[in-house]
PDB file with one MODEL, atoms N, CA, C and O in Angstrom:
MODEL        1
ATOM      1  N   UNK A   1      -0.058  -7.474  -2.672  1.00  0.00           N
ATOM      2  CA  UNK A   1       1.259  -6.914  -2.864  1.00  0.00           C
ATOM      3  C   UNK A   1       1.903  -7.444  -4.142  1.00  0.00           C
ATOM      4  O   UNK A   1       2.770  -6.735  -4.654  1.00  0.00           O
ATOM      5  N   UNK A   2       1.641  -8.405  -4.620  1.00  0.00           N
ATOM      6  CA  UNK A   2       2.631  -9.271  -5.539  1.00  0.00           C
ATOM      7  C   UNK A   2       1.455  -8.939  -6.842  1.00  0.00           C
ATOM      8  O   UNK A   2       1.622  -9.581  -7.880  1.00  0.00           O
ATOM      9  N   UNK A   3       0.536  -8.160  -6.793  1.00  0.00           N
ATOM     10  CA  UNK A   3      -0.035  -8.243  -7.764  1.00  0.00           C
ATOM     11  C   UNK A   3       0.098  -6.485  -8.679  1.00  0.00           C
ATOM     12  O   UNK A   3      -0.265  -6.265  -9.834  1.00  0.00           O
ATOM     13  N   UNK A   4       0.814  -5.328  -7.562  1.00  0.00           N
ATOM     14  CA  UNK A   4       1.334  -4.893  -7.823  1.00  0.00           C
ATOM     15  C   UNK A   4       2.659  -4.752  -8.913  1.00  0.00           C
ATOM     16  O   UNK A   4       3.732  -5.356  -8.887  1.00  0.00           O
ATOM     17  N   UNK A   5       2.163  -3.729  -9.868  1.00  0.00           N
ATOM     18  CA  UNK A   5       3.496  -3.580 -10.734  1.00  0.00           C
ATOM     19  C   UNK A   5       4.071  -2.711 -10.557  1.00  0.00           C
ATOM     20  O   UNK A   5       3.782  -1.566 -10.209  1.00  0.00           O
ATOM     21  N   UNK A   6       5.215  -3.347 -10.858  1.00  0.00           N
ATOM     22  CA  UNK A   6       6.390  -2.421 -10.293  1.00  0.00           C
ATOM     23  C   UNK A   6       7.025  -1.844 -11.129  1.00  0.00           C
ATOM     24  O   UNK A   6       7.033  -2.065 -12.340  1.00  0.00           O
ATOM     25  N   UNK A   7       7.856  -0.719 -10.281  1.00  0.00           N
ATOM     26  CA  UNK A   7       8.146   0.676 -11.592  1.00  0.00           C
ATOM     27  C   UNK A   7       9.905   0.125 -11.745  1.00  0.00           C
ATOM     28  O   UNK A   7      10.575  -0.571 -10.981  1.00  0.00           O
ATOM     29  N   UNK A   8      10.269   0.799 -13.111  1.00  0.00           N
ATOM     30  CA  UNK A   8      11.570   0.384 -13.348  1.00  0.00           C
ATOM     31  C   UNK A   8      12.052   1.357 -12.105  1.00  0.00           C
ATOM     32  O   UNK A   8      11.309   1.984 -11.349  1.00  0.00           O
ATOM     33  N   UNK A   9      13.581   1.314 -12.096  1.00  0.00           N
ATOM     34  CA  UNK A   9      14.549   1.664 -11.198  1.00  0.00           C
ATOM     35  C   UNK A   9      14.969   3.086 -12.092  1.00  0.00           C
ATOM     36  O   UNK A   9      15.239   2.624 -13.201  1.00  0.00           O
ATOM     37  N   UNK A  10      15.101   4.122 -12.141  1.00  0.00           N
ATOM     38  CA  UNK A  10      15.796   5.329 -12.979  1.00  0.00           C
ATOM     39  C   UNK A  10      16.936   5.895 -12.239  1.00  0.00           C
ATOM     40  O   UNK A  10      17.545   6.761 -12.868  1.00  0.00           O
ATOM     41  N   UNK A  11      17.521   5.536 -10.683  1.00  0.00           N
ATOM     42  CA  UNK A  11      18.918   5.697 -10.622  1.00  0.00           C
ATOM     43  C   UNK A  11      19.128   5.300 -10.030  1.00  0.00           C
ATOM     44  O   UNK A  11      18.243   5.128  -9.192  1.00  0.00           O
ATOM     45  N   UNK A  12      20.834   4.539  -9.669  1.00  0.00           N
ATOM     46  CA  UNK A  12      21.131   3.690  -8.958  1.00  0.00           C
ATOM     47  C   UNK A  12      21.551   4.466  -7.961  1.00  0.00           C
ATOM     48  O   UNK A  12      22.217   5.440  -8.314  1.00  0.00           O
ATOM     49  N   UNK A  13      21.323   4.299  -6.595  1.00  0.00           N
ATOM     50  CA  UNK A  13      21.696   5.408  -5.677  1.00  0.00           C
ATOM     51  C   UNK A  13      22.278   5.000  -4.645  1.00  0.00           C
ATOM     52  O   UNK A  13      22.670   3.852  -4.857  1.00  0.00           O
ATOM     53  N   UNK A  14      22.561   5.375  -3.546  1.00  0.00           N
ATOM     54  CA  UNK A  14      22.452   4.873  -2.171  1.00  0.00           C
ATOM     55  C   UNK A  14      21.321   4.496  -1.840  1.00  0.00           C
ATOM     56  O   UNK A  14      21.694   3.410  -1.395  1.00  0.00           O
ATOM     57  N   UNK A  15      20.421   4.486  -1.710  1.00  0.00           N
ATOM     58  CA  UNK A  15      18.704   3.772  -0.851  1.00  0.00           C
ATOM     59  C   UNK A  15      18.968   2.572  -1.744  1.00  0.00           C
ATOM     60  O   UNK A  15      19.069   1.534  -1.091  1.00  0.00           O
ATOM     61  N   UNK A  16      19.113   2.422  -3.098  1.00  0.00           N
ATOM     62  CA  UNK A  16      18.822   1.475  -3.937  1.00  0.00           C
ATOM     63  C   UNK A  16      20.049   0.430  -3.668  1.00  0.00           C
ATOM     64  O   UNK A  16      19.940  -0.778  -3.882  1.00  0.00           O
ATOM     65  N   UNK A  17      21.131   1.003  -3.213  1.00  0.00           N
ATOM     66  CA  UNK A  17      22.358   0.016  -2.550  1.00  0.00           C
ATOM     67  C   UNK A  17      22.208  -0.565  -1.624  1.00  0.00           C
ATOM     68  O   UNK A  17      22.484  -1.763  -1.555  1.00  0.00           O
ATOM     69  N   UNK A  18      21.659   0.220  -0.511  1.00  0.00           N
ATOM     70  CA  UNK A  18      21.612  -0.048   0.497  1.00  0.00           C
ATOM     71  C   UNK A  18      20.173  -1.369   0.652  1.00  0.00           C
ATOM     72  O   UNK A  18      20.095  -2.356   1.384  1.00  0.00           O
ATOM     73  N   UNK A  19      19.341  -0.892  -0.240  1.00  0.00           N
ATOM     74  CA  UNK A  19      17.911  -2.060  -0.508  1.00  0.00           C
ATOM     75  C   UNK A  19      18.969  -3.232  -1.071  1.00  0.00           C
ATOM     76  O   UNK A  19      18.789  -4.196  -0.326  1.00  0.00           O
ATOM     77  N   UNK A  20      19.547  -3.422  -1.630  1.00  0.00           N
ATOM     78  CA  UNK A  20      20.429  -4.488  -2.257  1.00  0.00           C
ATOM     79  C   UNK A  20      20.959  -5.224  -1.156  1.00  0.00           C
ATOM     80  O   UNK A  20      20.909  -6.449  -1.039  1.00  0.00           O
ATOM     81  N   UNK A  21      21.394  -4.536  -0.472  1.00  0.00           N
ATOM     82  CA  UNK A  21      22.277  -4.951   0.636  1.00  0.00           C
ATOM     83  C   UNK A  21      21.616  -5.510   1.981  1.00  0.00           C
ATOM     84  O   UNK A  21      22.128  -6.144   2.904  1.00  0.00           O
ATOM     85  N   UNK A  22      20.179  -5.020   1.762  1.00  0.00           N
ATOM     86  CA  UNK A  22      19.406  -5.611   2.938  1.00  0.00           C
ATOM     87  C   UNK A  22      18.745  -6.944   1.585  1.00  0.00           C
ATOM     88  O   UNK A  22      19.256  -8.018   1.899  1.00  0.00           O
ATOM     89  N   UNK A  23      18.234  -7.047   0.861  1.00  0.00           N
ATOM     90  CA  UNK A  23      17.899  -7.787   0.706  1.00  0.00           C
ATOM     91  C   UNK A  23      18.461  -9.223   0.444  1.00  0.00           C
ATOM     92  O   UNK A  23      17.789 -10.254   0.425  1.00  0.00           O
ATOM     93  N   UNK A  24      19.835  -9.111   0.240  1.00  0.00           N
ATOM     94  CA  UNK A  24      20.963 -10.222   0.146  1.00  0.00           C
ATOM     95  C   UNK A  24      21.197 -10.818   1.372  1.00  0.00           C
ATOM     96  O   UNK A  24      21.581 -11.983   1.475  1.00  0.00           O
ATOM     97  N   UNK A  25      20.914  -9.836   2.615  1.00  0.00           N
ATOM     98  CA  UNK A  25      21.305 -10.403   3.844  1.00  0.00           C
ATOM     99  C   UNK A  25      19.696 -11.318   4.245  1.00  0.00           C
ATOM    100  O   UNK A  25      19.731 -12.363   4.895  1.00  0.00           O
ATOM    101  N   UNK A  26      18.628 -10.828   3.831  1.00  0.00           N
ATOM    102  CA  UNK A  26      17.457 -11.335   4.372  1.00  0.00           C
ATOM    103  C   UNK A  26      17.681 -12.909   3.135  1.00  0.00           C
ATOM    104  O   UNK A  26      17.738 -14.005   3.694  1.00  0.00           O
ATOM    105  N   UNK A  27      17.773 -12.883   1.775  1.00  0.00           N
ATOM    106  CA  UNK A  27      17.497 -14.195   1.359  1.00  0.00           C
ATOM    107  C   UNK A  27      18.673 -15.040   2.053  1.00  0.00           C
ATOM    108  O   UNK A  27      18.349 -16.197   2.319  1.00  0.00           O
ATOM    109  N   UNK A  28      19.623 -14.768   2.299  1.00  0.00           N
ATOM    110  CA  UNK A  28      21.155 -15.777   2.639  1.00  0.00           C
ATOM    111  C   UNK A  28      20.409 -15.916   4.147  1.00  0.00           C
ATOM    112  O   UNK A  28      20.422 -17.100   4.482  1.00  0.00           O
ATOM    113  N   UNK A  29      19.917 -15.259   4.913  1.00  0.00           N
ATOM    114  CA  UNK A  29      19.439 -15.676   6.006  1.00  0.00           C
ATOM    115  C   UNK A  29      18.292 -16.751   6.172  1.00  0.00           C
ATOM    116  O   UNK A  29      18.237 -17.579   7.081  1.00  0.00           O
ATOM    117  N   UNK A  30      17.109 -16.553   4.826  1.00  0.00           N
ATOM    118  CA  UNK A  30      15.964 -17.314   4.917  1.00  0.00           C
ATOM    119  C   UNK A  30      16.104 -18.755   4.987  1.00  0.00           C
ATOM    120  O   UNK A  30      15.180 -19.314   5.578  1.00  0.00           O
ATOM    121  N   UNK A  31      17.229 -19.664   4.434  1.00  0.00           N
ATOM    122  CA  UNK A  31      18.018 -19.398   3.024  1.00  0.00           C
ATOM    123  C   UNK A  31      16.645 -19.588   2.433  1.00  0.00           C
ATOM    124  O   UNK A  31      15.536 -20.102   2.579  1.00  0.00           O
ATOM    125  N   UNK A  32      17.642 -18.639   1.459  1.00  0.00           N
ATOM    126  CA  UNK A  32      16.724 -18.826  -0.273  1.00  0.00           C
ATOM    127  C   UNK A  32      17.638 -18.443  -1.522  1.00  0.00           C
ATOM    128  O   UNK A  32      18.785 -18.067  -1.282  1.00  0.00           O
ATOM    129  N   UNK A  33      17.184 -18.519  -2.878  1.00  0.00           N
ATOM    130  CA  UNK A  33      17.979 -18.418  -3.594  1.00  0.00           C
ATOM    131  C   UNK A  33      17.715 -17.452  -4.587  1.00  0.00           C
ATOM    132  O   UNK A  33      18.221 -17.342  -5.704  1.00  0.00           O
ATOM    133  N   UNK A  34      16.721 -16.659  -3.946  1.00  0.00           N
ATOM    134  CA  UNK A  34      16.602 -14.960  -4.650  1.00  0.00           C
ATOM    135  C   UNK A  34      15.272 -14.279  -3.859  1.00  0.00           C
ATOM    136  O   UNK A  34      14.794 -14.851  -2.880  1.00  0.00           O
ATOM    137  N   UNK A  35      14.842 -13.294  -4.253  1.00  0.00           N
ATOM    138  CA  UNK A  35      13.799 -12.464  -3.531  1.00  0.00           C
ATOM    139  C   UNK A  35      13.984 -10.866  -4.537  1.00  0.00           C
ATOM    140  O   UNK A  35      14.943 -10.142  -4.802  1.00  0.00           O
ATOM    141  N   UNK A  36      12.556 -10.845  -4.860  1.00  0.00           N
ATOM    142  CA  UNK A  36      12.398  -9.544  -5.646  1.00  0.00           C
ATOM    143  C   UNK A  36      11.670  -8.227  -4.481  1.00  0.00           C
ATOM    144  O   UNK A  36      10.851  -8.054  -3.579  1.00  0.00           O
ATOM    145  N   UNK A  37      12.350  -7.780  -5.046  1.00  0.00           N
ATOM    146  CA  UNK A  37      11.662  -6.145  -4.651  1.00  0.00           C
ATOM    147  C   UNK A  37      10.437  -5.948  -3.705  1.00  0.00           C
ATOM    148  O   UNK A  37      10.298  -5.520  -2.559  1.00  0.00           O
ATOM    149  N   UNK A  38       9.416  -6.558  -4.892  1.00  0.00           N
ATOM    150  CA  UNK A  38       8.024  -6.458  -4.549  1.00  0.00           C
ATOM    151  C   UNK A  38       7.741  -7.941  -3.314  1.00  0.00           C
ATOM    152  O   UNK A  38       6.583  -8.342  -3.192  1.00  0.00           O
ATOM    153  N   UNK A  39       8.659  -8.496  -2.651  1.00  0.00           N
ATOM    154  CA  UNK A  39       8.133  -8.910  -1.414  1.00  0.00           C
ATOM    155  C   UNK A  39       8.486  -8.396  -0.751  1.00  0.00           C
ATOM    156  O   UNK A  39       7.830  -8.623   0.265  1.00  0.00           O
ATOM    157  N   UNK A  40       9.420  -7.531  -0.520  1.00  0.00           N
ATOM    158  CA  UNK A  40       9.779  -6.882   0.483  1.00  0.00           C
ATOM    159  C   UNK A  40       9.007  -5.374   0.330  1.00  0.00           C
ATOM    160  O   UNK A  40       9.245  -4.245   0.761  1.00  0.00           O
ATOM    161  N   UNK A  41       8.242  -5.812  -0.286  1.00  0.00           N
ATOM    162  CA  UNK A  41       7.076  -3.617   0.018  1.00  0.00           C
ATOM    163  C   UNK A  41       7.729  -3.089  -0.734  1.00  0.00           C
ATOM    164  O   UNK A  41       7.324  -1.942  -0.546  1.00  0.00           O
ATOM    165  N   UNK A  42       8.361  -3.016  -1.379  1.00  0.00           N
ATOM    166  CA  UNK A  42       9.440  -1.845  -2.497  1.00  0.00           C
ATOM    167  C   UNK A  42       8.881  -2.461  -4.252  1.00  0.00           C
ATOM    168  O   UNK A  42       9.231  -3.389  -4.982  1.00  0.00           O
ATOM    169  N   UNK A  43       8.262  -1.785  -4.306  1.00  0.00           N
ATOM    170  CA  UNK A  43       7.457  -2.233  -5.828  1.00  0.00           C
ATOM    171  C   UNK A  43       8.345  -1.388  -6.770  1.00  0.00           C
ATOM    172  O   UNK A  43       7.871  -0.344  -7.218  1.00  0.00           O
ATOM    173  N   UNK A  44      10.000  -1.885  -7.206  1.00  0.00           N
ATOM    174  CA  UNK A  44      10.740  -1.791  -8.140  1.00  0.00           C
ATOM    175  C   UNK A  44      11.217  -2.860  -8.717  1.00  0.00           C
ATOM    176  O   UNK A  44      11.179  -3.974  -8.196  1.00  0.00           O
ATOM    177  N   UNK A  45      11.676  -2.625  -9.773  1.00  0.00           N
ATOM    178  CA  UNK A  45      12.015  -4.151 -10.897  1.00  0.00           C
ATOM    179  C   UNK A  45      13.628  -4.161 -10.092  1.00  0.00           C
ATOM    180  O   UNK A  45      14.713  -3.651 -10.368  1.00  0.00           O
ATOM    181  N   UNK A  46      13.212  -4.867  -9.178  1.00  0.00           N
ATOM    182  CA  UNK A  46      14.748  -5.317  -8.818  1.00  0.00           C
ATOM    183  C   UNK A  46      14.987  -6.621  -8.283  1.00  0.00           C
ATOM    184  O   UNK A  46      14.138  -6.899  -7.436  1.00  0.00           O
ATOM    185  N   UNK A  47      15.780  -7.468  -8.457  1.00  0.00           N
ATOM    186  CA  UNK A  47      15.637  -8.612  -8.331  1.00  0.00           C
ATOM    187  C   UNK A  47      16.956  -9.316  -7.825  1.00  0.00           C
ATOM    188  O   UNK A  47      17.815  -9.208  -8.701  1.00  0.00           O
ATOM    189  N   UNK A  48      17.511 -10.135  -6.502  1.00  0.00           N
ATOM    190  CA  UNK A  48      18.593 -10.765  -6.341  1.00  0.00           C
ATOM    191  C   UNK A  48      18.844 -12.363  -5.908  1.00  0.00           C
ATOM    192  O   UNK A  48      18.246 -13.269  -5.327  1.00  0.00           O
ATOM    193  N   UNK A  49      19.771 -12.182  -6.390  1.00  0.00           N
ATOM    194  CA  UNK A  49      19.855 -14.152  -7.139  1.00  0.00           C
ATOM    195  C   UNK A  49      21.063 -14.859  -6.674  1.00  0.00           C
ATOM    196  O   UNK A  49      22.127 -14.394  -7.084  1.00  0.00           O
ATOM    197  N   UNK A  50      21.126 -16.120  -5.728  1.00  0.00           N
ATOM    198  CA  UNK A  50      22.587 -16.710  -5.526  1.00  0.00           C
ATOM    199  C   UNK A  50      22.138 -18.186  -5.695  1.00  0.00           C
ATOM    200  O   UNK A  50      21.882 -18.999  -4.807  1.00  0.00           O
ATOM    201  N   UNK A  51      22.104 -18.328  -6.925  1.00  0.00           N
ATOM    202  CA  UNK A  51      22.130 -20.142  -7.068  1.00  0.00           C
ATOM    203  C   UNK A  51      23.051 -20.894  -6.734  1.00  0.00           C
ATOM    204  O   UNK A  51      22.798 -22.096  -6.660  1.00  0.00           O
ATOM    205  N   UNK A  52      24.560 -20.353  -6.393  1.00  0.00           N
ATOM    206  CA  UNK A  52      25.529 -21.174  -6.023  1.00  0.00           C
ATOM    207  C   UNK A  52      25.564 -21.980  -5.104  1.00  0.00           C
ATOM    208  O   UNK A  52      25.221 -21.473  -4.036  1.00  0.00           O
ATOM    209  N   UNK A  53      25.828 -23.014  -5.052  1.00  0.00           N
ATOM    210  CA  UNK A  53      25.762 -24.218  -3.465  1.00  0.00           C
ATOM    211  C   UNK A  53      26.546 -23.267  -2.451  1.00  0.00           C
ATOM    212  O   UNK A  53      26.002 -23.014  -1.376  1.00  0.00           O
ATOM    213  N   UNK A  54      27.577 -22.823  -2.690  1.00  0.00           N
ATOM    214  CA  UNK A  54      28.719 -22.148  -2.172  1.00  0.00           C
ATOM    215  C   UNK A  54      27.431 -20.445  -1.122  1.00  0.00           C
ATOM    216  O   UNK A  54      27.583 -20.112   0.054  1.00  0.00           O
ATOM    217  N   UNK A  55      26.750 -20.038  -1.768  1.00  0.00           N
ATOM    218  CA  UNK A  55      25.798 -18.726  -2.018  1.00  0.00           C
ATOM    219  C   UNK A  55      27.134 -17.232  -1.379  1.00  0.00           C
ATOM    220  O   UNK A  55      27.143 -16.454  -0.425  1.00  0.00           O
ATOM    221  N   UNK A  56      28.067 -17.503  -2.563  1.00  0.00           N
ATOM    222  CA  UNK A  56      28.708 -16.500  -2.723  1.00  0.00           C
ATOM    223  C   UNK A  56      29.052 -15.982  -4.405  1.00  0.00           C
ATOM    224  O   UNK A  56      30.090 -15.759  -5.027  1.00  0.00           O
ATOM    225  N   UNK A  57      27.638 -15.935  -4.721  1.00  0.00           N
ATOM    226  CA  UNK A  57      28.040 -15.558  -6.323  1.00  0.00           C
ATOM    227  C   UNK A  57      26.412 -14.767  -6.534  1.00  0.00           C
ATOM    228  O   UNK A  57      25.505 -15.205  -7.240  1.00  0.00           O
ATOM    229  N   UNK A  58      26.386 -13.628  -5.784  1.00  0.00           N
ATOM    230  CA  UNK A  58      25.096 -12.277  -5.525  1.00  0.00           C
ATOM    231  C   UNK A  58      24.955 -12.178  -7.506  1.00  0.00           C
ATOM    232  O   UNK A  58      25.976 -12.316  -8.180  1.00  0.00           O
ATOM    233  N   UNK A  59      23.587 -11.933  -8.169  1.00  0.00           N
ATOM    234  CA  UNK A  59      23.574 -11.410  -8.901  1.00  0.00           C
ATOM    235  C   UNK A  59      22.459 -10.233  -8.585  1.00  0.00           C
ATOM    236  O   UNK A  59      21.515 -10.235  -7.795  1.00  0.00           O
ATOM    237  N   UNK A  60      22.854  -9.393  -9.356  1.00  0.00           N
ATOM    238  CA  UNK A  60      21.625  -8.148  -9.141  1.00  0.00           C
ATOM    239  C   UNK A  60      21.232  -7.749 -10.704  1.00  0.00           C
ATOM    240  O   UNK A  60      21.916  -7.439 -11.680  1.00  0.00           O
ATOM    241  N   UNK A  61      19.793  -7.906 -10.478  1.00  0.00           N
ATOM    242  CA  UNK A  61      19.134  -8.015 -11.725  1.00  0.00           C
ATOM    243  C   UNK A  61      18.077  -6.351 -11.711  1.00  0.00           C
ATOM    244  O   UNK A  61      16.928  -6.410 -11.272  1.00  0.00           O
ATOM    245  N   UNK A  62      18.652  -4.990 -12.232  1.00  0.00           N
ATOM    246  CA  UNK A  62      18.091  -3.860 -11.951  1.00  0.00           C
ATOM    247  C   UNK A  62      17.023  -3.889 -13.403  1.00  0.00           C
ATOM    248  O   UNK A  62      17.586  -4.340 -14.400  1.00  0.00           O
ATOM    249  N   UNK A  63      15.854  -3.539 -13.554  1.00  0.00           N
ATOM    250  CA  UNK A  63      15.000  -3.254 -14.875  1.00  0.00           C
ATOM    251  C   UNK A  63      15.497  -4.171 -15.682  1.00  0.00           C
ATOM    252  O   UNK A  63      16.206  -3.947 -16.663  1.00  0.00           O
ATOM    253  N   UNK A  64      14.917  -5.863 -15.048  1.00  0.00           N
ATOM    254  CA  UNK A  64      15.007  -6.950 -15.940  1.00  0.00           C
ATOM    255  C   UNK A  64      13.805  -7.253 -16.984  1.00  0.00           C
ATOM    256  O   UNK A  64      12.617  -7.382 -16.688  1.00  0.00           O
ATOM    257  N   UNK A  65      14.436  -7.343 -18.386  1.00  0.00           N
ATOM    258  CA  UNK A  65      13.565  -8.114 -19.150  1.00  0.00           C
ATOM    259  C   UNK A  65      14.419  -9.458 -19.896  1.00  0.00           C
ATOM    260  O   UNK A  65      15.588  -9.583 -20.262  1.00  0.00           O
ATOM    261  N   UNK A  66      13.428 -10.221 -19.916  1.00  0.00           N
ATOM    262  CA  UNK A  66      13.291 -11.702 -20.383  1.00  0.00           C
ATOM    263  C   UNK A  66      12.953 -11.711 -21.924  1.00  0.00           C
ATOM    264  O   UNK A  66      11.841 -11.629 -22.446  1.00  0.00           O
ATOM    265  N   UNK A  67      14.039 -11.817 -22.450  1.00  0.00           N
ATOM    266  CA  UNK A  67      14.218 -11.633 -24.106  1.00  0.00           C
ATOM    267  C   UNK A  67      13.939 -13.227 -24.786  1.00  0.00           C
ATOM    268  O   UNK A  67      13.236 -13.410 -25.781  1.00  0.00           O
ATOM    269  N   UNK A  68      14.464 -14.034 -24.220  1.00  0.00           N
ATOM    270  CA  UNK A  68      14.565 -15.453 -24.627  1.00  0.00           C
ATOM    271  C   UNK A  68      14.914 -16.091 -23.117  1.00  0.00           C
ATOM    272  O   UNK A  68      15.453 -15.504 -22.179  1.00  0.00           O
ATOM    273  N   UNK A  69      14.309 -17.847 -23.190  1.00  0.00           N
ATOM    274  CA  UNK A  69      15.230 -18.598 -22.778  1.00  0.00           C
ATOM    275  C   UNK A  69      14.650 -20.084 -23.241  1.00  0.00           C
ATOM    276  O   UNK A  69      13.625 -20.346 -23.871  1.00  0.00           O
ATOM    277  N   UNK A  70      15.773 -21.049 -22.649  1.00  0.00           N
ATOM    278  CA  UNK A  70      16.174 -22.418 -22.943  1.00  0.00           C
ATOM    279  C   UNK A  70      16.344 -23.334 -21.845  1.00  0.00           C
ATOM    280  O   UNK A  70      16.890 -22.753 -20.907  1.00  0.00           O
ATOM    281  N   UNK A  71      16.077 -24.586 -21.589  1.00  0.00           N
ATOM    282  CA  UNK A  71      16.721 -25.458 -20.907  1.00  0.00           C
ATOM    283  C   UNK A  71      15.272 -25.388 -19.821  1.00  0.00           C
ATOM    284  O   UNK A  71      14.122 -25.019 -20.058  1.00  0.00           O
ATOM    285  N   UNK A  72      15.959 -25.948 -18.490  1.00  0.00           N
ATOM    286  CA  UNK A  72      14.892 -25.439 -17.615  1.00  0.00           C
ATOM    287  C   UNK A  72      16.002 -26.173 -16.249  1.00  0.00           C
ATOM    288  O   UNK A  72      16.821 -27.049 -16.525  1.00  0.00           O
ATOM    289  N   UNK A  73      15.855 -25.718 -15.058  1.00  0.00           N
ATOM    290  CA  UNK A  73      16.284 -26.279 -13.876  1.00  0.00           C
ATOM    291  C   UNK A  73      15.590 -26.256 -12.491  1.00  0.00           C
ATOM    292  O   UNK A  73      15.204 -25.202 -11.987  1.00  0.00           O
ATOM    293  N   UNK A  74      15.490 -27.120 -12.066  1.00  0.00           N
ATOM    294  CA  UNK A  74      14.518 -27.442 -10.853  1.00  0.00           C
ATOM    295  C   UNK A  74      14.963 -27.066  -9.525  1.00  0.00           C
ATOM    296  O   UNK A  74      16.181 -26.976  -9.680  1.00  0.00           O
ATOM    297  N   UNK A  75      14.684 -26.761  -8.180  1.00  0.00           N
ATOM    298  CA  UNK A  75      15.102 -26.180  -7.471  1.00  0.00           C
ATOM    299  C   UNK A  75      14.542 -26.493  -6.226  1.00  0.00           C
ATOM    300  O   UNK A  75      13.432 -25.966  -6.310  1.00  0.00           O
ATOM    301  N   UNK A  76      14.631 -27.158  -4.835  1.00  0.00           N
ATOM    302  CA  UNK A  76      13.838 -27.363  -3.889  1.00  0.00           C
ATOM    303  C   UNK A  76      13.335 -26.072  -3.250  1.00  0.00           C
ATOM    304  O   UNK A  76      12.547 -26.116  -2.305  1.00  0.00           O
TER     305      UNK A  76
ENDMDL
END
């Protein structure tokens, strides 16, 4: 499954809200501090993220690319 590539997203819809919305409830439940697409069987570039201690700060990452980065942070 994870070796699957996944297709960009071409509209943001209801199914694609509603996938958002289940998948925020499954990582805050695991806990965890994100979960892409492609573990949950849905092989789209979609990706959601709550690093906050607090885990009330959802990011949603739709047809992400990785242009640059810096630093690095560790994570249990």
């Amino acid at each position: 499954r994870l070796h699957t590539v996944a297709k960009p997203i071409k509209e943001v819809n209801a199914e694609i809200r509603r996938l958002i919305d289940d998948m925020a409830e499954t990582m805050y439940d695991a806990p965890g501090i994100g979960l892409a697409a492609t573990q949950v069987n849905q092989h789209i570039q979609l990706i959601v993220i709550d690093t906050s201690k607090e885990q009330n700060n959802l990011k949603v990452f739709i047809n992400p690319k990785i242009v640059a980065k810096s630093g690095s942070q560790d994570y249990e």
